[in-house]
N, C-alpha and C positions, 0 to 999 in steps of 0.2 A: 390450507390452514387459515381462518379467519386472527389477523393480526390483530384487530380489533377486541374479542376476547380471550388471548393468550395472555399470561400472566405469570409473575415468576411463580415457580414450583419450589416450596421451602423445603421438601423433601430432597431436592437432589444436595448431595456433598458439594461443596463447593472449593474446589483445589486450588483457587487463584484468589481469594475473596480481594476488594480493595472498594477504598470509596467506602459511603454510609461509617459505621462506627468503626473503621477501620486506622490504625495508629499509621502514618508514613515509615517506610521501611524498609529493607531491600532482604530476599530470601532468595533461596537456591531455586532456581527451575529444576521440577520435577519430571520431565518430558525429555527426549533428545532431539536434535535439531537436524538432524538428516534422517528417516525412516528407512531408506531404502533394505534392503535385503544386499548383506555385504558382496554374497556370490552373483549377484547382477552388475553386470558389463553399463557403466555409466555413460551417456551420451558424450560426457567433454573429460577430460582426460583425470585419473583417478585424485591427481596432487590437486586439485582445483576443489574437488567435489570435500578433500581434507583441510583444506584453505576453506571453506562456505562454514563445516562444521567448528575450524575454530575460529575464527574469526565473527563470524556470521551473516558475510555479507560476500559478493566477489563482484567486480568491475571486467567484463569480458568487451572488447574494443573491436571494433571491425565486424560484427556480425553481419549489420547490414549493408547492402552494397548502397553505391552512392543513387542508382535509378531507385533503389527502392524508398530509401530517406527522399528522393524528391517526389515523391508519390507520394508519402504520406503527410511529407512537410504541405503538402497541397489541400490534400482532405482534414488538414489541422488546422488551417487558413481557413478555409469553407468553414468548417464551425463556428469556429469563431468568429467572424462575419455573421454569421446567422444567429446564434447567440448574441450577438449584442441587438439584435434589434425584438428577438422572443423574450416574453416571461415564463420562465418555463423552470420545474422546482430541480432539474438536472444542473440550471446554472449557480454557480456562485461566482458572485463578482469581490470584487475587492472593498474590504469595508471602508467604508465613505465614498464610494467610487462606482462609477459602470463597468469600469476594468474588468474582464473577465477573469477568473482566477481560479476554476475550475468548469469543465463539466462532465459529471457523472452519468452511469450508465453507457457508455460512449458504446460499448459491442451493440447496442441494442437502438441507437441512432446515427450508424455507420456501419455498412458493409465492410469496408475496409477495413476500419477496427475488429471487427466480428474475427474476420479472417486472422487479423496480427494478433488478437488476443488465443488462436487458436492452432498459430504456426509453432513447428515439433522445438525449434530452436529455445521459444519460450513454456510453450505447456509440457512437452517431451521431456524438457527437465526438470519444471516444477513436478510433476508428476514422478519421476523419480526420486527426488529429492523426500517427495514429501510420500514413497511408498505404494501410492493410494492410485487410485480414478481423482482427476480434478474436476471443478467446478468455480465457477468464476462468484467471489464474493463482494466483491468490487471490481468497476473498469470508472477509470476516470483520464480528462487531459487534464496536465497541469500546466497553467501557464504562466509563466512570470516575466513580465515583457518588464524593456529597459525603462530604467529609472522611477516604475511603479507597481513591480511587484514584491509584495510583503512578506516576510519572515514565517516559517512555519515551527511553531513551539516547539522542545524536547518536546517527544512521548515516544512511548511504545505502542505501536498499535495495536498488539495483541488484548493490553489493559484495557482499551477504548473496544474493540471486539470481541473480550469475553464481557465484559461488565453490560455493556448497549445494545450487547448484537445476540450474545448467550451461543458466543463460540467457546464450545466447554474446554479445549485443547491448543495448545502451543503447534499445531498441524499445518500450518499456513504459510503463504511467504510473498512475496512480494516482487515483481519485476518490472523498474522502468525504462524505456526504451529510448532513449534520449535522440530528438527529432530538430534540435539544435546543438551546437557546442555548448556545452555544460564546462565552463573556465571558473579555475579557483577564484573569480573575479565578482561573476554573473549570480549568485546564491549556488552555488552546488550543494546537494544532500550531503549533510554533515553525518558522523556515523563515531560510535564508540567502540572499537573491535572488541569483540567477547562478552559486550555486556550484555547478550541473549539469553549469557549463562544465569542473571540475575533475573526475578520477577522485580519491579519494584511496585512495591504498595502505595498509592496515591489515597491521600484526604478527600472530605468533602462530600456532600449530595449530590446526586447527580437530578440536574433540574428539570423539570418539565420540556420536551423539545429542544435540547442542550443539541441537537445536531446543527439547528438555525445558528447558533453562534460560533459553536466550535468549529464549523468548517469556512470560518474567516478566520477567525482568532481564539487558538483554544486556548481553555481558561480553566476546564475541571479534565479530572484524568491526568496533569501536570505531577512530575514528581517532583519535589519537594531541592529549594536550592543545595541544602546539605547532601543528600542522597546524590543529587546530579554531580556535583561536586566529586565526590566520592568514586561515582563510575567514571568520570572523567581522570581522574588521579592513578585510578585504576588499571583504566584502557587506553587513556589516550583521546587525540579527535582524528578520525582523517577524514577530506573530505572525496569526495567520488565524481570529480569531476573527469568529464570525457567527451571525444567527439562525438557529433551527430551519429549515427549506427551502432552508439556502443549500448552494451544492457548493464544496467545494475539488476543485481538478484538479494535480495535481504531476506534472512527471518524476521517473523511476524514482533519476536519480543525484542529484536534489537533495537536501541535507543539512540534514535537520529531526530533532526531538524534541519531548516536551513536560515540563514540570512534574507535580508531585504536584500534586492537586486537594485544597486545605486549605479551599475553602469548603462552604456545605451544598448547591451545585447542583451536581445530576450534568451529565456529560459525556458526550453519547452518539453515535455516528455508526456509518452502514454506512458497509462502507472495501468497493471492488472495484479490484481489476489487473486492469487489460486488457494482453493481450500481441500483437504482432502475431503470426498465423499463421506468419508465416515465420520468427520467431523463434524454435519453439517449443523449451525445454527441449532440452537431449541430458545427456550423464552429467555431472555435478559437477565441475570444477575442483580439488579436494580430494580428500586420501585418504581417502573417507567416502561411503556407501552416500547415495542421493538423501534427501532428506529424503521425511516419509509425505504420500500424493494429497491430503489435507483442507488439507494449507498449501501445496502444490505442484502443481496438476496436471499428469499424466505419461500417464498411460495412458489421461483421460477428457477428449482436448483435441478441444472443439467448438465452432467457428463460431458465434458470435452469431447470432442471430434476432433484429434491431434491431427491437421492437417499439413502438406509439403507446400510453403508458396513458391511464387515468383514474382519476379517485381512486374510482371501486369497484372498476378491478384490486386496489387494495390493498387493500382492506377484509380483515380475516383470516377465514377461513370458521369 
């Protein structure tokens, strides 16, 4: 599909509208948050899989063994390392700064990743969760090293990937693998339990190449102080801090952020979207060319390969 002339389609209904002449607001999610088929046998035990749907997030500890976290914590070091010295449009660094503070596409500039974004632990269950065949919509590292890495805005990502990305559906979810101690200290992913159930309507244009900014510092896509307020009042804050091997899993529409990391331990996690297959992408919501394939996939969407690892898949070669 040529990105370059796709364009939004005014003809499609649009279920989530937000942004352009849209008033700030919060409404019911029309979708459900776990797909699955209730008479299938769920990978992790059934009260967890009913803990994701109400809540919509779950904190699972111990997945990875200690040899496999030092395998990966190595091939996340390598990056980074190499990253700081490339210009290359998968990195973002920390605004004002060389700091690295993401990079994206990570399956598709790591074996290792390739593999962890495709182990049954984490796609096995995305994939059930969300019903479907998955497909990776995003893979990124996030890095938030001591005492300079920066805060990341509320939002919902769902808002930012239907409006930018022209994910028509709430089908999505998100799994990060935490490759350091994540300490209520260090910025841990803050989360509002149940507010998945909410869409919230966000203001505003969305700008020409709004990706270049907002994956330092988002600024559009933001919901509205009152609203935050509100789901906050509503649901609460927890945050999701946990050891090195643990997984967060979140829905796409749940409303998290995090903190600046002020202390001296960094903050490290592989983050992957899984997307249902039949979800996948069409043209933006916005009047605004698709965002680029490294934070969206568009034209390279493939079917997971649920694979079994070990901790020498990850060994970095």
């Amino acid at each position: 599909m040529n990105t370059e002339t796709l364009e939004r389609d005014t003809s499609r209904v649009d279920l989530y509208p937000s942004r352009g002449d849209s008033k700030a607001a919060i409404v019911p999610r029309k979708h459900p948050c776990v797909w699955a088929d209730p008479a299938t046998q769920p990978p992790v035990d059934r009260s967890l899989i009913e803990q994701y749907e109400r809540d919509g997030f779950l904190v699972l500890r111990n997945v990875f063994t200690p040899d496999e976290v030092a395998h990966l914590q190595a091939e996340l070091d390598r990056l980074r390392h190499q990253a700081e010295s490339l210009e290359r449009p998968e990195v973002i660094t920390e605004k004002g700064s060389r700091k690295v503070r993401s990079i994206f596409k990570v399956h598709a500039l790591s074996a290792v990743f390739a593999k962890l974004a495709a182990d049954e632990r984490l796609a096995g269950l995305a994939a059930y969760l969300l019903g479907d065949d998955v497909y990776l919509h995003q893979s990124r590292l996030n890095y938030k090293p001591g005492f300079h890495g920066k805060e990341f805005y509320w939002h919902s990502d769902f808002e930012t990937w239907h409006i930018e990305d022209g994910m028509p559906l709430p089908r999505a979810l998100s799994i990060s693998v935490s490759l350091t101690d994540n300490t209520p200290h260090n910025g841990p992913l803050l989360v509002m339990p149940g507010s998945h159930k909410h869409y919230v309507v966000c203001e505003g244009e969305t700008p020409p190449d709004n990706y270049q900014m907002s994956l330092q510092a988002q600024e559009v896509g933001v919901p509205s102080d009152e609203n935050l307020a509100w789901l906050a009042n509503d649901s609460g804050l927890v945050d999701t801090a946990g050891p090195a091997g643990s997984v967060l899993i979140f829905d796409c529409n749940l409303m998290h952020g995090s903190n600046s990391n002020i202390t001296h331990l960094p903050r490290s996690n592989a983050f992957f979207v899984y997307n249902a297959l039949s979800n996948a992408v069409q043209a933006p919501f916005c009047n605004q060319p698709p965002r680029p394939e490294f934070i969206a996939t568009r034209d390279e969407i493939t079917p997971l390969v649920v694979r079994r690892n070990t901790a020498d898949d990850f060994r970095p070669a």
